[in-house]
N, C-alpha and C positions, 0 to 999 in steps of 0.2 A: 432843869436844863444843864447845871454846872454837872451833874450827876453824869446825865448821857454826854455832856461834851469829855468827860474822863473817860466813859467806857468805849466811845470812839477813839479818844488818842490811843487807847489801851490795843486797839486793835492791830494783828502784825500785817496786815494788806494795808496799801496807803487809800486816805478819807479825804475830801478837802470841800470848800468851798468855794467857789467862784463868782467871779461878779460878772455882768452881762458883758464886760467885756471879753470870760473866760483867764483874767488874771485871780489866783488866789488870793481869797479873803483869808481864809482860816487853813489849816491842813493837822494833822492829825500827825506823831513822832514817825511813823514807819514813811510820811511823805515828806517829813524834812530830811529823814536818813538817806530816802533815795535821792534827793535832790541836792543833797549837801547842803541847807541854810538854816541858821537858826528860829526862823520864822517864816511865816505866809510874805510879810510885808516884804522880807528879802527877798524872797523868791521873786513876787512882783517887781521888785525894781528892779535885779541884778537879770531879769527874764529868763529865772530858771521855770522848769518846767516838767513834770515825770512825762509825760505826753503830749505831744503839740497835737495830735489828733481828736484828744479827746476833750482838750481844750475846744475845738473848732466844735464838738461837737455840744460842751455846752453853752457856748453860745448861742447855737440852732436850739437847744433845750429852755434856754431862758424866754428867746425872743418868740418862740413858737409854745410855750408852756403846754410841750407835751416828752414824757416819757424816753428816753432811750437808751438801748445797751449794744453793747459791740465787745469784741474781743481782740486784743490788741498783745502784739508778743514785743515786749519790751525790756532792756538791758536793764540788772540790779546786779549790783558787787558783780560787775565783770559775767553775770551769767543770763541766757535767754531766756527769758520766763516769758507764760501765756498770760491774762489777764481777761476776768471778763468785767467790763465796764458798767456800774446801772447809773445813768445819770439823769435826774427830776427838779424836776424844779421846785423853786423854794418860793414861799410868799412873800411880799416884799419885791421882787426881783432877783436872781442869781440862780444858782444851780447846785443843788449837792451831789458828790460824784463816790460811789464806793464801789470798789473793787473787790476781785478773788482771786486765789492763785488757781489755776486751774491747767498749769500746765502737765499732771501725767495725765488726765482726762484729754488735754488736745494732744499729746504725747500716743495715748490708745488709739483717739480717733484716727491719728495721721498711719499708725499702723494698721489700723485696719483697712482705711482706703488704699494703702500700697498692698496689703493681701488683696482685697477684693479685685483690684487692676489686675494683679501678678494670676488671681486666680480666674479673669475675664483672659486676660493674654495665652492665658494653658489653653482656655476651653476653646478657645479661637484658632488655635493650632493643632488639636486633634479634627481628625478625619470623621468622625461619626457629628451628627448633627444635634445640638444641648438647646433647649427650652428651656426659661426657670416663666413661670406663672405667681404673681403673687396670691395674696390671701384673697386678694377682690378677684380673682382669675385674668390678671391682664398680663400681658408680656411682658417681663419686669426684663430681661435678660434672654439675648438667642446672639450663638456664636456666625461667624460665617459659614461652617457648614449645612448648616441650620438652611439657613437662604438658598444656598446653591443648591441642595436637596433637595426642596421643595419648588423650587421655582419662583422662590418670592422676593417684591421687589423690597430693598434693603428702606425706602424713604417709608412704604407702609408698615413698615413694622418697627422703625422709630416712632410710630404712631402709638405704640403702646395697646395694639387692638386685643380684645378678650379671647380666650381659649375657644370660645364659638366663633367669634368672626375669624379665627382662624380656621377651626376648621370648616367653615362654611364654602371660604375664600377655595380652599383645598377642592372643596366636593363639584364647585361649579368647574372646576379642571380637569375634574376625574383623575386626581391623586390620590383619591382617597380606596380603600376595599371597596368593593360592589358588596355591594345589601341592599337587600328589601326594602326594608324600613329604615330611611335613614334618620328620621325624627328618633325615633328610639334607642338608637344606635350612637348619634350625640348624647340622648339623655345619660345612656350610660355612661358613655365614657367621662364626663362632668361631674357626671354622682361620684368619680374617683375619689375629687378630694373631698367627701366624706368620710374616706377611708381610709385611719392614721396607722394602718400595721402596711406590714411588705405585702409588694404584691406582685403576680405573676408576672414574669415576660410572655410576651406577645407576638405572633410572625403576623407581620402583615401583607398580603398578595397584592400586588397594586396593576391596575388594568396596562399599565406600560411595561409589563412582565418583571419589575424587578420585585423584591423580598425585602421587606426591612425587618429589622426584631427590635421591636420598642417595650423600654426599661423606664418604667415608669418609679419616682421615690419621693417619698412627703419630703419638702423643704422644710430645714429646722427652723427659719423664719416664719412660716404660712408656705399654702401656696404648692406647688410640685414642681419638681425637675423631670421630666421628660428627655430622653437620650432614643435617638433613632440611627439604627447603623444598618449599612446599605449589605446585606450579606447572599444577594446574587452570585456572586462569582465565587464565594466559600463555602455555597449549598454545590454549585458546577462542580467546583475541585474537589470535593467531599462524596460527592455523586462519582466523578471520574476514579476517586481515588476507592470508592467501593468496588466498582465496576473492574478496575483492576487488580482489588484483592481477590475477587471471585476469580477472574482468569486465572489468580495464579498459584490460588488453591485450585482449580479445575483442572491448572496444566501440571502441575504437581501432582495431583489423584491420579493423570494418564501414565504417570511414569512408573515403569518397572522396580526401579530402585525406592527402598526406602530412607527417606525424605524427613529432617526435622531441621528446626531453626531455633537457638536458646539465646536469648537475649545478654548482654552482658554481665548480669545478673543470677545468669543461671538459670532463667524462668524459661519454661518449655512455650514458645510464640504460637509455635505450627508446626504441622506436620502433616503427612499425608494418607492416605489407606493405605500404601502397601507397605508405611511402618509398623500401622496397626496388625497387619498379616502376616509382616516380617517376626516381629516381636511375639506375637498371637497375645496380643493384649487390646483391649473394649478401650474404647474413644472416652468411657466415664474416669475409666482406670488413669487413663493416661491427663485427664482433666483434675481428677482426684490426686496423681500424682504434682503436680505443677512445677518442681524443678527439677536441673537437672538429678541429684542425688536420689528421687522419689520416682527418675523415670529408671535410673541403672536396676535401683531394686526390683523393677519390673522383667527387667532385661538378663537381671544374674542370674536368671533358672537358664535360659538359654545358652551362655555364653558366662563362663564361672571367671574367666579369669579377670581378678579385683585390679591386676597392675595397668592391664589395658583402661580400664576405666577410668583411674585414679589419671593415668596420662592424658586421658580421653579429655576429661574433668579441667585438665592443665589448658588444653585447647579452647577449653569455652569461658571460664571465670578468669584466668591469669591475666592482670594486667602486664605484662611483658609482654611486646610488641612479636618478641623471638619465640616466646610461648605460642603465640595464637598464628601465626606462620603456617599456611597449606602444608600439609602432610597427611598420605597414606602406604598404606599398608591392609597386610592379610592377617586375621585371623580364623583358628577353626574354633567352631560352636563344639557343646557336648557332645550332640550325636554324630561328629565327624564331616560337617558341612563345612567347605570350604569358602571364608568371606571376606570380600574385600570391600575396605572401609575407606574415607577420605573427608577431610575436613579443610573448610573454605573460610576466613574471616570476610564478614561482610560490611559494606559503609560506617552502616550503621552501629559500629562494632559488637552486633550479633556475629553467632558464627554458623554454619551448614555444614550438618554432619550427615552421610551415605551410606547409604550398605545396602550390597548386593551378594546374591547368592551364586557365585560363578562353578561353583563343585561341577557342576552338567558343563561349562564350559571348558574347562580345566579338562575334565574327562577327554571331551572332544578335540582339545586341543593336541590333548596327549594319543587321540585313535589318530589324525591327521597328520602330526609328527610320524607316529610309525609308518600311514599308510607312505608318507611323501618317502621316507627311506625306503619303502618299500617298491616302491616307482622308480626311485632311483638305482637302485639295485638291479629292477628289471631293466632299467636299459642300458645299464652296463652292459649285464650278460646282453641285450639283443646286440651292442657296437662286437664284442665281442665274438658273438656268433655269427654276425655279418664279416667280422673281417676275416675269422676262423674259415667260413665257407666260401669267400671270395676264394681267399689264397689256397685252396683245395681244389677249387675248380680252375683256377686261371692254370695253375700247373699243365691240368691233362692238352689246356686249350693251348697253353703254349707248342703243347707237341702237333697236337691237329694241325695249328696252322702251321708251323714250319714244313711237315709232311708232305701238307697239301700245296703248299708252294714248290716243292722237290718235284712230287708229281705233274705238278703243271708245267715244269722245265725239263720232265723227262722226253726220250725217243721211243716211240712206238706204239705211245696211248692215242686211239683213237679220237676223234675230236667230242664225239660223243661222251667218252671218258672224262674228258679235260671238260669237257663241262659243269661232270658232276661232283669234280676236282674242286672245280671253280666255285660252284656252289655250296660245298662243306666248308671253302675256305671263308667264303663270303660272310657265311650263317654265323663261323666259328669269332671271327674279328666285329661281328654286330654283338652278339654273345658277349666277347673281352668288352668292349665299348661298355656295354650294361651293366658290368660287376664293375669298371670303371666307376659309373654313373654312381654305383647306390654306395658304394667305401666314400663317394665324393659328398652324396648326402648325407650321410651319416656323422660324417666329419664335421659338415659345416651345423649339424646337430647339435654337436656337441662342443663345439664353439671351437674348435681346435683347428680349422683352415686358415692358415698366413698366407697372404700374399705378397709376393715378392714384386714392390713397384717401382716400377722405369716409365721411359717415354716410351709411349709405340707411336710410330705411323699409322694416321687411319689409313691411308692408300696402303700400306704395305699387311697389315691387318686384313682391308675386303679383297685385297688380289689372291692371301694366301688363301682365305677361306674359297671365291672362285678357282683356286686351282685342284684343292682337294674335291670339289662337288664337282668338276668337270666331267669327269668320265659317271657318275653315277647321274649327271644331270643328259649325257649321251647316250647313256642305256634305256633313258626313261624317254628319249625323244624330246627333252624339253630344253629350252632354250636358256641358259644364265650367263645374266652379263652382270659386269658392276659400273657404276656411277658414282666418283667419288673427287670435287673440284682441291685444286690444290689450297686454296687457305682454309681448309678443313685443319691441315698441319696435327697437330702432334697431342696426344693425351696422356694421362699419368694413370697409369694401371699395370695389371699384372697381364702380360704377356700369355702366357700358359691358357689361363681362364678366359681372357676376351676370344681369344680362339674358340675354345673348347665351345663359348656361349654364339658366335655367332656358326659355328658347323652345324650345331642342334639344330639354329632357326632355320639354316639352311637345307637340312637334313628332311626337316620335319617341311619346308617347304615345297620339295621336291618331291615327296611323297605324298600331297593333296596337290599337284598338278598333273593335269593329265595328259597324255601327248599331242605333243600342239602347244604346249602353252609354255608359258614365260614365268622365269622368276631374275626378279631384281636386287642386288645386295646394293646399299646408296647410303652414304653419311652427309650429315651438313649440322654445321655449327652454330650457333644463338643462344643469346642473354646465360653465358657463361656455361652452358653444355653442351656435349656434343652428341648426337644422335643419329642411331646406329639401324637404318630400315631393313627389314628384307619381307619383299611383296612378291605374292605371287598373282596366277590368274587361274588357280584354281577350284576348290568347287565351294569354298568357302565356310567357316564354323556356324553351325548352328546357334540360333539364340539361346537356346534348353544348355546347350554347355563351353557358351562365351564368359556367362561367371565362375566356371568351375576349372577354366584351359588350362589355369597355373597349378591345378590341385596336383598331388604327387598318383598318378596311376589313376584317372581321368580317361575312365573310358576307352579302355582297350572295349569295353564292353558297352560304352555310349559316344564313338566316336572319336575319344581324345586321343593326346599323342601319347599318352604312358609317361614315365618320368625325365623324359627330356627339358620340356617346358617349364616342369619344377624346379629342376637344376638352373635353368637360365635365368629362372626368376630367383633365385638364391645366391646366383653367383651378381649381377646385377647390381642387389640390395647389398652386400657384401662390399663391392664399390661404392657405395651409396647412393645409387641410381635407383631407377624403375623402371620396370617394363608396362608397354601399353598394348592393347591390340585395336584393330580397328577389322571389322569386318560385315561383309554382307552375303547369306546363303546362297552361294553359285555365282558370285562376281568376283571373290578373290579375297585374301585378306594380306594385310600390313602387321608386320611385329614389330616394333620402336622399340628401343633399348636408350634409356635419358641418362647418359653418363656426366657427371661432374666434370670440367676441366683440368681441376684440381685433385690430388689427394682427399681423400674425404678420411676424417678419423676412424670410422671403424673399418678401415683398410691395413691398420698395420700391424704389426705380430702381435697376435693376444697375447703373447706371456709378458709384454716387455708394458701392456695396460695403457697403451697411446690413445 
């Protein structure tokens, strides 16, 4: 006894004895040093104590003569130590109490329960849904996605139910795939955790149309983890996102131009057929080649020159923002094909590079350029020969008509004479009017008529044009009046032309009435134009060439008035008005002329560009 009472005190964890009160009989050196007394007997009176708890406990140890241990974290030299307590009882009455230090073993456990929490708290806040299964296959561990996933209520599955009552639970809902045999189909899936290597993921179709892909992995404890993630809508965007890679290699194959895409890397992405036809290199070649440097060699049989490349090269690899910057330009190929190239940085910082063969264009551009000079030449020369032959002819016609005016105020020409006096004079001043007419379209052709604008009088405008048609509206038997109220008042145009366009309407009106019949000159003003009628009542324009009235020389041969009507629709438009007609076969027709109130800009001297 004296032997083991020394190799107790010998011990560095504190030993003692107790009496049934739980005061120290005996204690061992490492429970006097915790306590500070030189003996058990001090301790008891002075009521020291390493543990009040465990005091209390052997007292329940004596009085109950059974067994007990407990762990208890308690201060020595200023530091927190663990303790695990065994305390028995002793015959006779009392209780012996021995200890361990055990605090980096509670030190490990308390870190592992803070991993296990920290690694519960992760699993609970990721999105896909985590199982753990122990060895006996029960639900050791499932996160909240887990629950909401499935449908399951959170109190039965604190219940700790088995991997079959779970999936049973499942299959009575129709969560589960459809199959046949679904006895067999549990059996499998349970057989897993016989199976301690990796093993396959899994898509699973679930009758509610969504997709999960379950990741099944042995637990290093026993048991399996199971991971189920809902990937519905990343099969859609995967699907959507093929669906429009095909488009846009499809719309890329339709395009004329040859088409490639290199990644920032250099690595040839895509491209399309009419690279392949541009280049005349095989879709293996171009697969075999895979970057850029592997696709130029393809290309330098075509196109020799190394500096284009080399810059080309700058456009797709340079990380310089100012490197990879849109730019094209032309080059020509060996055998003289003219090509023009263009290169596009893309989001992605891929980049798109083009080429097209425009040599057929270029050609064409350059017969188009000649023919348009050549057009242009030709109507020089016609203003030219038009005004050349005007002023060739007005000459003679100038003498005609003075003559024939001599003659018509001579003595002793018969009346019959002075008739036909009257009539060369007539023909000759309709003549002058015509060569008038076509120097005036030609002009306004060639964009070279200025008009000179002031205010006119509309009343003093339809009087003068009624005074000039008077005697030819006398000879024809037909009756013209004007109609024009005074706050008609005043418009802005050229003097000269408003004239010349209402004598045409009048002209031309006077000559589809027939005797007996009426024509009206009449203005009236509204929502800021003024408008200029002259109506007759005679035999009216055909419908076959009411679209065609304003053409220039319209029908001397299908009814029209010849270039009258063209001029008044140019002089019109020139104010920046329009003319309308209104008509009905053998009722009469209406000419409206829609003049602005104001100046209109393309009214003033072209050269001065108003």
């Amino acid at each position: 006894a004296a032997r083991f009472a020394a190799f107790v005190d010998g011990l560095a964890e504190p030993a003692w004895i107790a009496a049934a009160d739980g005061a120290p009989t005996w204690a061992n050196a490492a429970y006097l040093r915790a306590t500070g007394v030189d003996n058990a007997l001090q301790a008891a009176r002075d009521g020291k104590t390493f543990d009040r708890a465990v005091d209390a406990l052997a007292v329940e140890t004596a009085a109950k003569g059974e067994r007990r241990e407990t762990v208890r974290w308690t201060p020595i030299a200023g530091r927190r130590r663990a303790f695990r307590f065994t305390v028995k009882p002793l015959e006779g009455g009392g209780a012996g109490v021995f200890s361990a230090d055990v605090t980096e073993v509670e030190d490990v456990r308390e870190t592992l329960k803070n991993h296990v929490a920290a690694h519960d708290e992760t699993l609970n806040h990721i999105a896909d849904g985590v199982a753990i299964f122990s060895a006996s296959r029960r639900l050791s561990f499932h996160n909240t996605a887990f629950a909401d996933l499935w449908g399951l209520e959170p109190a039965w599955l604190a219940e700790r139910p088995t991997h079959g009552e779970v999936l049973d639970r499942l299959r009575q809902r129709r969560r589960l795939p459809e199959t046949v045999d679904y006895a067999k189909w549990k059996a499998a899936e349970l057989a897993r955790y016989e199976d301690l290597g990796p093993q396959a993921d899994e898509l699973w179709d679930l009758p509610d149309g969504r997709t999960l892909k379950v990741v099944r992995q042995p637990h290093p404890l026993g048991g399996m983890l199971l991971l189920y993630s809902d990937i519905t809508g990343e099969l859609r965007l995967k699907a959507q996102y093929n669906a429009l890679i095909q488009v846009q290699q499809a719309t890329l194959d339709k395009l004329n131009d040859a088409v490639a895409v290199f990644g920032s890397d250099g690595r040839l992405r895509l491209h399309n057929e009419a690279f392949e036809t541009f280049w005349n290199v095989t879709p293996l070649a171009l697969q075999a080649a895979g970057d850029f440097e592997g696709v130029v060699e393809l290309c330098v049989r075509r196109l020799h020159d190394l500096t284009f490349w080399r810059e080309l090269k700058g456009r797709v690899a340079d990380p310089d923002p100012q490197m990879r910057a849109p730019t094209s330009g032309e080059v020509r190929t060996s055998d003289g094909r003219i090509v023009v190239y263009q290169s596009r940085p893309l989001p992605d910082g891929a980049t798109l590079i083009a080429f097209a063969d425009v040599t057929d264009t270029r050609h064409l551009e350059s017969a188009l350029a000649d023919r348009s000079a050549a057009l242009a030449e030709a109507e020089r020369l016609k203003r030219d020969f038009v005004g050349n032959v005007s002023y060739e002819l007005r000459t003679p016609l100038t003498t005609i008509i003075g003559y024939s005016e001599l003659l018509e105020r001579a003595e002793g020409l018969h009346e019959r004479g002075k008739g036909h006096v009257a009539a060369v004079r007539a023909a000759a001043t309709q003549l002058a009017r015509s060569i008038d007419d076509v120097l005036d379209m030609a002009q306004i052709d060639a964009g070279e008529m200025a008009l000179e604008i002031e205010d006119i009088r509309v009343g003093d405008l339809l009087q003068g044009a009624f005074e000039r048609g008077g005697k030819d509206a006398e000879i024809g038997g037909v009756t013209l009046e004007v109609i024009c109220e005074e706050e008609v008042g005043l418009i802005r145009g050229d003097a000269k032309r408003l004239n010349q366009t209402v004598d045409h309407l009048v002209e031309n009106a006077l000559r589809q009435t027939p005797p007996g019949g009426k024509v009206t000159i009449s203005a009236t003003r509204a929502l800021g134009e003024v408008k200029l009628h002259v109506t007759d009542t005679g035999r009216g324009v055909p419908f076959h060439v009411q679209a065609h009235i304003f053409d220039r020389f319209v029908g001397r041969d299908r009814g029209g008035p010849g270039l009258g009507l063209a001029l008044v629709k140019a002089l019109v438009e020139l104010h920046g008005g329009w003319v309308a007609l209104e008509s009905e076969p053998g009722a009469g027709s209406t000419f409206t002329c829609h003049l602005p109130e104001t100046q209109h800009p393309g009214a003033a001297q072209p050269e001065f560009g108003f």
